[in-house]
N, C-alpha and C positions, 0 to 999 in steps of 0.2 A: 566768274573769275576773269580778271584781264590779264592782261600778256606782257611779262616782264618786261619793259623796257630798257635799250641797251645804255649804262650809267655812263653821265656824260663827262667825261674825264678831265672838261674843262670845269666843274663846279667848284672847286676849291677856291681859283682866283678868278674868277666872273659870278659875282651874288648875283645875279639876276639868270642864272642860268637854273634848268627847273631841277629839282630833286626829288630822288623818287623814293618812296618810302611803300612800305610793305608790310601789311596789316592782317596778323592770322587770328583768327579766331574758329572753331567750329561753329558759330550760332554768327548768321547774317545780321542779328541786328546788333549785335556788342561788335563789330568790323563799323557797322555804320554810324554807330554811337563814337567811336572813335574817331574817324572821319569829320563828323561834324564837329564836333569838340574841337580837335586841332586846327582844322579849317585849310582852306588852299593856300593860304599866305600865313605860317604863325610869325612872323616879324617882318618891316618892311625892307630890311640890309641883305635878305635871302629872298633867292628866287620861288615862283610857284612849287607847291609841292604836288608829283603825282601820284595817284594811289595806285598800289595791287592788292586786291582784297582776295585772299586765298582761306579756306577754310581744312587745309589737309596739310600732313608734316610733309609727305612728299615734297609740296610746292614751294616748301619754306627752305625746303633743304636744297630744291634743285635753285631755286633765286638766289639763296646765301652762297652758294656755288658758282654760279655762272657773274656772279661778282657784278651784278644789274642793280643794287639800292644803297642808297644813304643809307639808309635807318629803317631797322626790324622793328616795327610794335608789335608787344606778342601776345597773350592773352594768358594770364597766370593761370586761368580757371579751364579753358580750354580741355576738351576730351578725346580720346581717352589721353592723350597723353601735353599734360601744362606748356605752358610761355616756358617756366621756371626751366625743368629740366632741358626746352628745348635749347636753350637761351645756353644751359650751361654745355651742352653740348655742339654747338654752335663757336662758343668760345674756346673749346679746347683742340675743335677738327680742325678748324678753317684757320691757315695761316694772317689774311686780310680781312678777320670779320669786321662786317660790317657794325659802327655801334647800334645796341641794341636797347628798348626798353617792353620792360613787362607793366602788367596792368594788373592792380590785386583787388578784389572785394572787400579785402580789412585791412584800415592802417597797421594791426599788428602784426600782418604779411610780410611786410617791407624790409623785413629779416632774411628772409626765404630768397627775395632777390641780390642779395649782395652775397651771399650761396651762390645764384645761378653766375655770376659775375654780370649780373646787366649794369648798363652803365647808366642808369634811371629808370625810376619806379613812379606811375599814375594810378591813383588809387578811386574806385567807383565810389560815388556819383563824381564822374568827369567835369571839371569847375574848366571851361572852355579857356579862362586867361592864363590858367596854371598850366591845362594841356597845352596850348601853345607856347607858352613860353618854355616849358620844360623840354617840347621839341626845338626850338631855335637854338637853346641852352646847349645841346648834346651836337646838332646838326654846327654849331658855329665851333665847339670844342673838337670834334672828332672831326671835320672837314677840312677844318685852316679856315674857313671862309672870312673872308674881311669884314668888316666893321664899319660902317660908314656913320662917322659920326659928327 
């Protein structure tokens, strides 16, 4: 696990400033499967992105608290307890949640997250230009982040 980094309050209006995003799963390699997929850069108008790979709710809950990440990826399948419920729980505590996306095994899941209120849903096998784009999609909508075009 690495160590929340404190969110830099300039990212909204400086794209090139890094963003941190925060990656739960219980199984280390659906955390790294993530990671790669999305990659350190998902578009070139936004800054590096940095990871927190946590595999426990505890961590997801003290990070979504301590107000440290852009964006929750969460792991729908996750045990014992999913992305989904976390995600909707997450939505209803935290006055500034952070946006959030879930990850499902079956496109016919995708249901289940608009339940959780995640604000985007990736569905396994992770297609690396969809993962990224779908993070730049959320991280430019929920940020302000500017657009350089």
């Amino acid at each position: 696990m690495t160590s929340p980094a404190p969110r830099n309050a300039g990212a909204a209006s400086e794209p090139h400033s890094p963003l941190h995003v925060l990656v739960f799963s219980h199984r280390p390699e659906v955390r790294e499967g993530i990671v790669t997929a999305v990659g350190r850069r998902p578009a070139p108008d936004l800054g590096r992105v940095t990871y927190t790979e946590v595999g426990t709710i505890a961590d997801v809950l003290a990070a979504a608290d301590a107000g440290s990440q852009d964006l929750l990826i969460l792991d729908g399948e996750a045990q014992p307890t999913g992305g989904m419920g976390l995600s909707r729980q997450l939505k209803n505590e935290i006055t500034d949640c952070p946006p959030i996306m879930i990850t499902v095994r079956r496109r016919d899941d995708r249901w289940l997250a608009t339940w959780s209120q995640a604000d985007a849903v990736l569905v396994h096998p992770l297609d690396p230009l969809t993962a990224a784009e779908t993070v730049a999609d959320v991280l430019r909508r929920t940020a302000g982040v500017a657009v350089r075009g």
